[in-house]
C-alpha positions in Angstrom: -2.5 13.1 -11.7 0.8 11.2 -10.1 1.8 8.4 -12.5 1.5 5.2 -10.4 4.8 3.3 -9.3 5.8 0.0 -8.9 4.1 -2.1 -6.0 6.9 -5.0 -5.9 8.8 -4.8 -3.0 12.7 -4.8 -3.4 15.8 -4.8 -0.9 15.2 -1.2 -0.4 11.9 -0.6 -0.4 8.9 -0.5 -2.7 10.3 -0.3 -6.6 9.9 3.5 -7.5 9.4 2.6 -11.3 6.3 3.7 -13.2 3.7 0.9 -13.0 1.5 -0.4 -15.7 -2.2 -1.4 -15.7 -1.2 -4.6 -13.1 0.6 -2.2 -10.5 4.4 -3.2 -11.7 7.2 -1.9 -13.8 7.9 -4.1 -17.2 10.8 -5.4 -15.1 8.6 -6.9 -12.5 5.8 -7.7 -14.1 7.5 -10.8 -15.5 9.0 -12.1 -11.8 6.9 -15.2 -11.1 6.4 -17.4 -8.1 9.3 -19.8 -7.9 6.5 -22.5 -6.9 3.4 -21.8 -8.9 4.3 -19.5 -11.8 2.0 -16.8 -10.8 2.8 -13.3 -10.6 5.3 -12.8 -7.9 4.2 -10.4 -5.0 7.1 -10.4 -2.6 10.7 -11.8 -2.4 11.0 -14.6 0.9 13.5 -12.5 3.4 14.7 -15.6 5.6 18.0 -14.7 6.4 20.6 -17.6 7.2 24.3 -17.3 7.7 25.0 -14.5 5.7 22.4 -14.6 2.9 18.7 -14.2 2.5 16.8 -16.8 0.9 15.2 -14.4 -2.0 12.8 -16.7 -3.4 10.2 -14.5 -5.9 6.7 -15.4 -4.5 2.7 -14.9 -4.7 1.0 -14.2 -1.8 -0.5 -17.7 -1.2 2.6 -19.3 -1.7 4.5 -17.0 0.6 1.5 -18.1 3.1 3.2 -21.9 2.6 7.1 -21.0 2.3 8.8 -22.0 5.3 12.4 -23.2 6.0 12.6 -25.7 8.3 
């Protein structure tokens, strides 16, 4: 049986790492949502200028996330 990997998404794709119990690496599983502390799902990828915004997030929060 295929050990599973990572389910955090990265700048490059899904992280490749071996996954625990929770679906993420040891690396990710301690990335929490910038607003509510929760486990982080997904990093915001609002670009402006030459950046992107980045902010960790969980799904609801991401739902919420704007930038006005």
């Amino acid at each position: 049986m295929e050990t599973p990997k990572c389910k955090f998404p990265t700048w490059t794709g899904l992280c490749k790492k071996e996954a625990n119990k929770n679906g993420y690496c040891l690396e990710h599983e301690k990335v929490k949502c910038a607003k509510c502390g929760t486990q982080a799902t997904d990093l915001c990828d609002y670009a402006y200028s030459m950046a992107v915004c980045g902010m960790p997030l969980c799904n609801e929060c991401k739902k919420e996330h704007r930038h006005d």
